[in-house]
BABA-837051 format. One record per residue (C-alpha): residue number from 1; residue in three letters; z, x negated, y negated. Coordinates in steps of 0.05 Angstrom, whole numbers, m for minus. Layout:
NUM|ALA|Z|X|Y
...
END
This chain:
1|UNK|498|m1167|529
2|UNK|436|m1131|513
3|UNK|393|m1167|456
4|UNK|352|m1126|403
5|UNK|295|m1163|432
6|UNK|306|m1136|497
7|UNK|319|m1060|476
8|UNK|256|m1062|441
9|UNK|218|m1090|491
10|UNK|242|m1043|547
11|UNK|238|m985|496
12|UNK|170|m1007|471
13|UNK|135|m941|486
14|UNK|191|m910|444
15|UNK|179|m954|388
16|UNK|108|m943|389
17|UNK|116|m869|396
18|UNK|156|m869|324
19|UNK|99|m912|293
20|UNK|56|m876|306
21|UNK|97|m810|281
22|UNK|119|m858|227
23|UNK|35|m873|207
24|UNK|22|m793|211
25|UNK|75|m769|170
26|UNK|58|m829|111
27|UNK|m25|m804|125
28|UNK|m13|m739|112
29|UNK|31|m744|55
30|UNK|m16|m790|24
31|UNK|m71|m733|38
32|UNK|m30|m687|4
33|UNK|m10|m726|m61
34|UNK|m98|m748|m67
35|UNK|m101|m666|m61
36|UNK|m60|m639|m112
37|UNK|m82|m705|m160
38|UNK|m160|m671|m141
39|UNK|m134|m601|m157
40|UNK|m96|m620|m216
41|UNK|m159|m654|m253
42|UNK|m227|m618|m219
43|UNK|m201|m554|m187
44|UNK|m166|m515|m226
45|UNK|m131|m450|m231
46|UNK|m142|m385|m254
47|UNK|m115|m379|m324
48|UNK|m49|m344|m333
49|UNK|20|m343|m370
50|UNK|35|m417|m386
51|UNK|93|m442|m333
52|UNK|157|m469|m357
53|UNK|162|m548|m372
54|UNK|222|m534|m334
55|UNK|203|m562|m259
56|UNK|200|m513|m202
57|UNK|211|m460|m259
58|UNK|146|m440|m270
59|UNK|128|m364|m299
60|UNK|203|m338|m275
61|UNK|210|m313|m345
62|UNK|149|m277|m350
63|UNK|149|m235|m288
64|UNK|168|m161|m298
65|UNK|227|m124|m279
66|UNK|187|m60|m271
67|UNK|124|m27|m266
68|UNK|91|m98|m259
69|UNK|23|m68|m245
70|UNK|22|m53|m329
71|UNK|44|m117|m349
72|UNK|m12|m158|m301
73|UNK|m65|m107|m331
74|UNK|m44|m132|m396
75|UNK|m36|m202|m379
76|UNK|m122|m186|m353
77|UNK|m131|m168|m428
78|UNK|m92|m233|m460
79|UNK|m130|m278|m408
80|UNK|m186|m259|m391
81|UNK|m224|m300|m440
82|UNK|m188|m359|m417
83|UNK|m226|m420|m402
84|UNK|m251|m424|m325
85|UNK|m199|m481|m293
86|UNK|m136|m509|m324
87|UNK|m119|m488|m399
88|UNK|m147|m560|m434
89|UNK|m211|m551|m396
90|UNK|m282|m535|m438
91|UNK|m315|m493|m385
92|UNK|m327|m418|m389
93|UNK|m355|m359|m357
94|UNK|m391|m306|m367
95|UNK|m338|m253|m331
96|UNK|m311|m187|m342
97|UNK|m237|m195|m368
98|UNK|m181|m218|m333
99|UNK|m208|m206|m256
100|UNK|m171|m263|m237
101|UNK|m98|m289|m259
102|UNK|m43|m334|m228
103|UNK|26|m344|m243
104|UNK|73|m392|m201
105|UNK|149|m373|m190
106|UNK|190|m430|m162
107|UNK|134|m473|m126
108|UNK|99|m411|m105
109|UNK|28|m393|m128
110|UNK|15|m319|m146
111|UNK|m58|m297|m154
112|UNK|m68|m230|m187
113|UNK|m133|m190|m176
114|UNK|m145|m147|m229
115|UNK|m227|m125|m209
116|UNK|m259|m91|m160
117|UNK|m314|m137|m154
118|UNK|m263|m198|m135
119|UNK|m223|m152|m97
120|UNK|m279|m134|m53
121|UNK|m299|m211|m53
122|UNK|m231|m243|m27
123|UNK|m204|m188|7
124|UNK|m268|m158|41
125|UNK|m320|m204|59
126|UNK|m275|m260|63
127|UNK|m225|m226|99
128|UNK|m217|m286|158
129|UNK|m176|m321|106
130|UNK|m143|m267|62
131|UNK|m114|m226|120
132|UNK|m41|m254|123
133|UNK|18|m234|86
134|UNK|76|m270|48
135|UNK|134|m283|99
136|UNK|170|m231|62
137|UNK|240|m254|80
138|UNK|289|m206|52
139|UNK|241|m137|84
140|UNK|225|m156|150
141|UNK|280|m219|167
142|UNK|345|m185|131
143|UNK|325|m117|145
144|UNK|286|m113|207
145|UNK|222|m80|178
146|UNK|183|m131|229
147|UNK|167|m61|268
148|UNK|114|m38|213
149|UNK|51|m65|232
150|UNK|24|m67|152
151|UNK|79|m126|135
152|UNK|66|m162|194
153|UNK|32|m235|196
154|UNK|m45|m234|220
155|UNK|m38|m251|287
156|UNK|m43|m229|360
157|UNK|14|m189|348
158|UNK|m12|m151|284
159|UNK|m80|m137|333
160|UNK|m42|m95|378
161|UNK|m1|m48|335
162|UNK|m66|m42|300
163|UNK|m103|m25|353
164|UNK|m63|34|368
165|UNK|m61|59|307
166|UNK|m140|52|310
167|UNK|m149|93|374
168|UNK|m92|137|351
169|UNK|m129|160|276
170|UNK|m197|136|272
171|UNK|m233|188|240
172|UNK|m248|233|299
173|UNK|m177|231|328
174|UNK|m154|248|256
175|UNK|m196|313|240
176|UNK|m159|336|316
177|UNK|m91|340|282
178|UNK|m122|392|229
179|UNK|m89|451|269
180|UNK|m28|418|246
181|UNK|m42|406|169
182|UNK|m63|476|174
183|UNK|m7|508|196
184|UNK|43|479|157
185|UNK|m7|483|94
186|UNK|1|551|96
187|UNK|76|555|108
188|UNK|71|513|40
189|UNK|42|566|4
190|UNK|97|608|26
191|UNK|148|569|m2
192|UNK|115|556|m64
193|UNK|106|636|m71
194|UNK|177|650|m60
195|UNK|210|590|m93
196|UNK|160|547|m140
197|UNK|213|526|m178
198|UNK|225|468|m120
199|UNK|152|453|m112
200|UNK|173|376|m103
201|UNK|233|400|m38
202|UNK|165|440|m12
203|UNK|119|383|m4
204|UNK|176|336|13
205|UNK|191|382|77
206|UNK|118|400|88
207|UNK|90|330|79
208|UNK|150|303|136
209|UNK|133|373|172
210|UNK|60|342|188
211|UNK|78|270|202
212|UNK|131|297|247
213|UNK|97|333|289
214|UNK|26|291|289
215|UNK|70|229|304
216|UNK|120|250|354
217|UNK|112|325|369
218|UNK|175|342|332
219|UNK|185|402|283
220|UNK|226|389|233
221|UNK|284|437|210
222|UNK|309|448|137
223|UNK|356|388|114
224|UNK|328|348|190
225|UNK|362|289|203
226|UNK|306|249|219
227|UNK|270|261|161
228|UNK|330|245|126
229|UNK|339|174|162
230|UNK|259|166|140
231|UNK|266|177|71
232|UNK|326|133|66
233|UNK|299|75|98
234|UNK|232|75|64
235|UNK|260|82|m12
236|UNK|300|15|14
237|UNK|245|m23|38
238|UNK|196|m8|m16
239|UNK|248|m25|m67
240|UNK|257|m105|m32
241|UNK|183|m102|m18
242|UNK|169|m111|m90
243|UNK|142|m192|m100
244|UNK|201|m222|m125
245|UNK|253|m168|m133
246|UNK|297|m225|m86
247|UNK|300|m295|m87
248|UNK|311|m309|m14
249|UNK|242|m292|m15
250|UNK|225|m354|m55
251|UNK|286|m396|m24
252|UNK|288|m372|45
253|UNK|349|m412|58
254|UNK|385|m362|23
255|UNK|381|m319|93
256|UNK|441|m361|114
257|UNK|493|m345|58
258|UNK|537|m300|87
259|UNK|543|m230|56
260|UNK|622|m247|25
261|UNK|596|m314|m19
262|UNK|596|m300|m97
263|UNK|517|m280|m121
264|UNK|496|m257|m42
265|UNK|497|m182|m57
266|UNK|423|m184|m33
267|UNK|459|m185|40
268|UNK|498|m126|31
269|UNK|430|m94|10
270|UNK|395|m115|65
271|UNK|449|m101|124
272|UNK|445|m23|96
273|UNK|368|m32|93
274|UNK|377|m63|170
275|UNK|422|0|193
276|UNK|372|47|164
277|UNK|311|4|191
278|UNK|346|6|264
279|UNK|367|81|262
280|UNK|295|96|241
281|UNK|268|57|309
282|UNK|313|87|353
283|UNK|331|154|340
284|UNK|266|192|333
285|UNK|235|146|389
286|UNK|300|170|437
287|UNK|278|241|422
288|UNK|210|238|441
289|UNK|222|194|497
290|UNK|265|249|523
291|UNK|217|303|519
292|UNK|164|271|554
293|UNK|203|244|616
294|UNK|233|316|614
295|UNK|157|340|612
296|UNK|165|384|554
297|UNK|138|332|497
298|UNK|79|372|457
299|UNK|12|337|444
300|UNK|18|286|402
301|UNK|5|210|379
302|UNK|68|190|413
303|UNK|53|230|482
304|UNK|m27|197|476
305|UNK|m2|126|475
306|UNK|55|139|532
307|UNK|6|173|566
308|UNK|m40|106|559
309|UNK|0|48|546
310|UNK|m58|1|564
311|UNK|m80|11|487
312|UNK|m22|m25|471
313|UNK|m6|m76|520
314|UNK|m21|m90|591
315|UNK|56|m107|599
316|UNK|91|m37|607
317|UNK|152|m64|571
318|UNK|109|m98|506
319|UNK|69|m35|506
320|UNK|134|13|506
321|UNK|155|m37|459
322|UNK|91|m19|412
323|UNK|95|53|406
324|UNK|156|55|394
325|UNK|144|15|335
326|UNK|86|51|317
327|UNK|126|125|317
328|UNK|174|92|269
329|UNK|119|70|222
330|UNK|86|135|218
331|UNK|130|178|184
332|UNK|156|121|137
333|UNK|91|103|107
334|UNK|47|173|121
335|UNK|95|227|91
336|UNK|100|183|21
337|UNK|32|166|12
338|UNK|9|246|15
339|UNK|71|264|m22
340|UNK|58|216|m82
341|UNK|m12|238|m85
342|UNK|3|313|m80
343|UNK|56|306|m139
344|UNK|3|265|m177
345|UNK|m51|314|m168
346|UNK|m1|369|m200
347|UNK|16|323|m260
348|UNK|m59|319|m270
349|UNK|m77|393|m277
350|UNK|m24|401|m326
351|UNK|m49|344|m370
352|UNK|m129|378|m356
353|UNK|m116|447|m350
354|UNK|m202|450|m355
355|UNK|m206|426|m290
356|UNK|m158|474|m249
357|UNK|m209|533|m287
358|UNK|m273|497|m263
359|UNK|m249|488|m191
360|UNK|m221|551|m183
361|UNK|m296|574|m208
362|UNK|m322|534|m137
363|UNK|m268|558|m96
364|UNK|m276|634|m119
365|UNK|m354|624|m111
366|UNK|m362|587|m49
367|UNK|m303|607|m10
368|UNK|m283|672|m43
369|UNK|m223|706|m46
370|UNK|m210|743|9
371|UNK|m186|676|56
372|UNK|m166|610|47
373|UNK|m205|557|46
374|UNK|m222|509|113
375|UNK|m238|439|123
376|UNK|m302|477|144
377|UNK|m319|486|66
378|UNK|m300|411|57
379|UNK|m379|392|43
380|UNK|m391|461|2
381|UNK|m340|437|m49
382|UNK|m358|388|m87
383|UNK|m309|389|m145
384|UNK|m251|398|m102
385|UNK|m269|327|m71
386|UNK|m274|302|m139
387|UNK|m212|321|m154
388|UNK|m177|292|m92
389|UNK|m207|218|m114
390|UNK|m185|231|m179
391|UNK|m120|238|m163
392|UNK|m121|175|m126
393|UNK|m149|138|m176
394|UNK|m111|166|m228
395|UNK|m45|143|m204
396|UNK|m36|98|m146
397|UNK|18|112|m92
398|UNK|23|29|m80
399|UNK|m5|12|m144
400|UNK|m1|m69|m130
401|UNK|m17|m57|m63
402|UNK|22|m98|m1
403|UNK|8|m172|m24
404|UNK|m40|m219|19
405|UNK|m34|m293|38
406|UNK|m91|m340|36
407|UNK|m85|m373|100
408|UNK|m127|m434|78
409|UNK|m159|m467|25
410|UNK|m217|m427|m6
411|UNK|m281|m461|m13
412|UNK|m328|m408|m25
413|UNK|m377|m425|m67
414|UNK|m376|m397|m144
415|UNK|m417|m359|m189
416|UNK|m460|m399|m231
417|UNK|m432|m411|m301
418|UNK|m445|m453|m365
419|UNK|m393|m522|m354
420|UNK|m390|m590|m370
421|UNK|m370|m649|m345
422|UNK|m353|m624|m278
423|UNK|m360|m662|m201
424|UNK|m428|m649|m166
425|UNK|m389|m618|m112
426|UNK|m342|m566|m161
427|UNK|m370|m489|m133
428|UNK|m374|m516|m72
429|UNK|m294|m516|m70
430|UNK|m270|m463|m110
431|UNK|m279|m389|m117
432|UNK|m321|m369|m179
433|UNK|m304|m436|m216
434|UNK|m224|m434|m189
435|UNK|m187|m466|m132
436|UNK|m143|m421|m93
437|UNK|m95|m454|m49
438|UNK|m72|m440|23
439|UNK|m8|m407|19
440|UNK|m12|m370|m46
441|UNK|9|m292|m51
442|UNK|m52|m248|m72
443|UNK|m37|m188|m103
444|UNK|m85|m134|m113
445|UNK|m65|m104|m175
446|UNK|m92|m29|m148
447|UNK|m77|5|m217
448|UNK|m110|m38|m257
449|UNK|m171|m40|m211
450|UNK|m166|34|m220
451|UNK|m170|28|m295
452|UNK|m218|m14|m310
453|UNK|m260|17|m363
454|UNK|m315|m29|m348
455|UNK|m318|10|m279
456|UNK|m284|77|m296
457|UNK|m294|97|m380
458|UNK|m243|133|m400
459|UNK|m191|109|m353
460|UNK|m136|144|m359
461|UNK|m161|211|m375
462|UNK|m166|258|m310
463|UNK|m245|264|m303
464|UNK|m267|290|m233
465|UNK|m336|304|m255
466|UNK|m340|218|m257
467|UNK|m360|224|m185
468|UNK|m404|274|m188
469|UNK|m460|222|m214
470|UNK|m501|202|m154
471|UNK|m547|160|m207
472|UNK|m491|120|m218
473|UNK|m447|125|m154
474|UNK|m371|92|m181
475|UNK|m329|49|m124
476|UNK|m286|111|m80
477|UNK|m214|106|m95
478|UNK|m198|115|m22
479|UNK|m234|37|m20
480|UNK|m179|20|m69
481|UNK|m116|61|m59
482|UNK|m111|46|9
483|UNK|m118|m24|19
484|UNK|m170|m88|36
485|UNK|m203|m119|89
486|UNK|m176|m120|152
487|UNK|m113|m93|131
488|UNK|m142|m37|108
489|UNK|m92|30|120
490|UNK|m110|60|192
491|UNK|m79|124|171
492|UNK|m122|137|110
493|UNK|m169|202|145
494|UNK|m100|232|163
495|UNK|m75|224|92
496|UNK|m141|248|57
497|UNK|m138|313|104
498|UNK|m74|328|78
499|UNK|m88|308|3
500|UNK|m146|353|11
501|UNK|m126|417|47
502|UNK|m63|422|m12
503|UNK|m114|411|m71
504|UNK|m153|465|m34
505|UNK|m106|510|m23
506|UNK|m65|513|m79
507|UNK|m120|516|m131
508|UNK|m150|585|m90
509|UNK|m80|622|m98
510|UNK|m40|587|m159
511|UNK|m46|579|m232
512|UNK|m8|510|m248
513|UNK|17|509|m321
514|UNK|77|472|m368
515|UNK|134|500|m376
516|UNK|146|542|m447
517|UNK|199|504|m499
518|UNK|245|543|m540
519|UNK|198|542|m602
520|UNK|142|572|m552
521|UNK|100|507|m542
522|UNK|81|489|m481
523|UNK|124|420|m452
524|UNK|73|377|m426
525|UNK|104|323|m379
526|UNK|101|254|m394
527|UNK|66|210|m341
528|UNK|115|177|m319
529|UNK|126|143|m249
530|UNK|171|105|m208
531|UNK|174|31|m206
532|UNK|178|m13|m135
533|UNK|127|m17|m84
534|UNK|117|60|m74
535|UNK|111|93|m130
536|UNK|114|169|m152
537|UNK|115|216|m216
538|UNK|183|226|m239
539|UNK|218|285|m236
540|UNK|180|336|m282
541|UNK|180|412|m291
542|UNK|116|459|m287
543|UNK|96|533|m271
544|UNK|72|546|m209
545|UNK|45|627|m203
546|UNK|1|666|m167
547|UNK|m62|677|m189
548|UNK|m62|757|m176
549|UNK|m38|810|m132
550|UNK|m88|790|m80
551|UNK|m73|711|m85
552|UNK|m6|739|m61
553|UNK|m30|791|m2
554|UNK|m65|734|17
555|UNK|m16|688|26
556|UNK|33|743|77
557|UNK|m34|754|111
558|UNK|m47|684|126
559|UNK|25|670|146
560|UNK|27|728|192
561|UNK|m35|706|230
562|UNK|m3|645|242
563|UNK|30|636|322
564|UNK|105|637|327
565|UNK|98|558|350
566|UNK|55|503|369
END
């Protein structure tokens, strides 16, 4: 018979082994309870909806069920005043309003940036530890977005789908795919001369038209398949994306509940998101893979990368592995972002019909009339730049932006302010007089950054001429609309080419005005946009017509110069 004494003797390294488990586990829960009794009365939080008394509750009932971006920018207004730490605390600062909020939904902390000036802090020069993002359960677990490089988790993975995407449209290797935007620019103003009535279907084609090709060497045909497959699987994943549109997000446990169980309708969601998400990897990727083993695959930034797959991995099969991934990302987050903007930049002229007249002054001036304008006049045309940041600044395409992590405490030191009774040590572990916790979601609310009237007056009129002061140079949109950091959007020269080219363009050979009502007023379109991750203006109606008789001539001339093909 085998005595306890003798097991434990025989099994003594065993026993010692759980001890000493036993002593870390009790030190480090000990650690963490001395933290959060630290945090809870000298580092506080930035101010914010009061949480429920309700535990694990927190600010459920206060989140948004659309267009969140309006209610945070609000929320900046209500408290931004508040008092710098928790709510019962008598220390204040001297701060523009609201530039920093949190809200906490079930045990996670949400911390909302509504200035440019914190923005640029956090996400820019403290990028080493603002550079994750959320775990996003229900996009990239439930519906396999784990492909697109801009949801991924900062890691060694992230650095190589990056990278490609940095050799692939840096700003050089960008400007080389202006042929492209070219050609299918014009074919644009085609279609908008024959049919303007479907301006919207125009762009929609055109805009997938230049991913398309650029991306994979593929020209796309009317009612394409693969731009069809695109367009379904990004409106699914930008409508999960949005910070808690799902709870499994919250309670990731809920992955496991099978689709059938009453209240799991979020799986049925997700297995079409995941068909759409797989179709979307393979089927375009098949394609191209096929042309360029047959040796018929045109130039493009799927034949670069095949044709040097040591950009993205030394291990053939990883690197394949990597394009392929990166191909499916183009055309899913390019062709929307141009699209949205494009659309937005129509809205605008006919809500400041003065600034189509003083452009088309520049354009008729500097270009004439006689030929369409080039990326050649780019620096000759002042206005028309000012114009294309208006319109990103106007309206954002991702107007919260894809949310951050804080992947560890921050103890940046603070901004000096007037408090009282506070540790020696307080600045030197919070940011600006707050404590922001590892783990918590920041969210860069993009609109409201972009309608700050302390930065931009007049926010949400459409004012180009705001950045034609160099005395008082304003932040560039493109800084804003396209993300922070080092997550900043590699594809943002491609997308400003675009933007560009169709302000350009359009301006030189269209008039864009409302519609006429019944009672002969002119129907000026609401500005009104979709809700979720992406959004875009609604559907609205407008007049789209030649300038003259030579705006047309000009137009079959330029198409007809055009070769049959790339």
């Amino acid at each position: 018979m085998i005595s306890l004494y003798t097991f434990v003797a025989e099994g003594s390294s065993t026993l010692h082994l759980l001890q000493g488990l036993l002593a870390i586990v009790v030190t480090v829960l000990c650690a963490q309870i001395l933290r959060l009794f630290r945090r809870s009365r000298n580092l506080p939080f930035p101010p914010g909806p009061r949480p429920s008394a309700i535990p694990f509750v927190g600010n459920i009932a206060d989140m948004p069920s659309s267009h969140d971006w309006k209610t945070f920018y609000e929320w900046g207004q209500v408290y931004g005043t508040d008092c710098l730490g928790s709510r019962d605390q008598v220390a204040f600062m001297d701060t523009r309003v609201g530039p920093l909020l949190m809200v906490e939904v079930m045990g996670q902390k949400i911390c909302i940036i509504n200035s440019y000036e914190v923005a640029n802090d956090l996400l820019n020069d403290r990028s080493l530890i603002y550079s994750d993002r959320p775990a996003m359960h229900m996009v990239n677990d439930l519906m396999d977005w784990k492909f697109n490089m801009g949801l991924q988790s900062y890691g060694p993975m992230y650095k190589k789908h990056r990278k490609v995407f940095q050799h692939g449209f840096n700003r050089r290797e960008s400007n080389g795919y202006q042929h492209v935007q070219t050609r299918e620019n014009t074919l644009l103003l085609e279609k908008l001369l024959t049919d303007p009535s479907k301006y919207d279907h125009h762009l929609r084609i055109t805009t997938g038209a230049i991913i398309m090709m650029i991306g994979l060497g593929y020209q796309v045909v009317e009612n394409d398949e693969f731009v069809r497959i695109a367009e379904a699987a990004q409106l699914a994943m930008v409508s999960a994306a949005r910070p808690g549109a799902y709870l499994v997000d919250l309670l990731p446990i809920l992955r496991y509940v099978p689709e059938w169980f009453p209240g799991a309708s979020f799986q049925k969601v997700a297995r079409e998101g995941r068909e759409l998400s797989q179709e979307l990897q393979t089927k375009p990727f098949a394609w191209a893979l096929k042309q360029f083993d047959e040796g018929t695959a045109l130039p493009s930034f799927f034949k670069d990368l095949m044709e040097h797959k040591k950009i993205a991995s030394d291990d053939p099969e990883e690197a394949q592995h990597i394009i392929k991934c990166a191909t499916a990302v183009m055309y899913a987050t390019g062709a929307d972002t141009i699209l949205a903007s494009t659309l937005t930049f129509i809205l605008a002229m006919l809500h400041a019909p003065q600034v189509q007249k003083i452009a088309q002054e520049e354009l008729d001036r500097v270009v004439g009339t006689d030929r369409l304008p080039t990326y050649a006049n780019r620096e000759e045309l002042p206005y028309i730049n000012a114009i294309v940041k208006e319109s990103l600044r106007w309206e954002l395409v991702i107007p919260l932006g894809v949310p951050h992590r804080a992947m560890e405490d921050d103890v940046s030191s603070g901004f000096s302010v007037c408090a009282f009774s506070l540790p020696e040590d307080y600045f030197l572990k919070t940011y600006n007089g707050y404590f922001i916790p590892k783990g918590t979601t920041i969210i860069a609310n993009q609109w409201g950054i972009s309608h700050d009237e302390q930065v931009f007056s007049d926010p949400f009129a459409f004012r180009p001429e705001r950045f034609l002061d160099k005395e008082s140079p304003l932040p560039d949109p493109s800084t804003i609309a396209f993300g922070w950091g080092r997550r900043i959007c590699p594809g943002r020269f491609l997308a400003e080419n675009s933007l560009w080219l169709h302000v350009a363009t359009i301006l030189a050979c269209f008039n864009i005005t409302p519609v006429v009502g019944d009672d002969g007023k002119p129907i000026i379109p609401p500005r009104e946009y979709t809700s979720g991750m992406a959004s875009r203006p609604l559907p609205f109606q407008c007049r789209i017509d030649p300038r003259n008789d030579a705006a047309v001539e000009l137009i079959k001339q330029s198409v007809a110069a055009l070769p049959e093909s790339y």
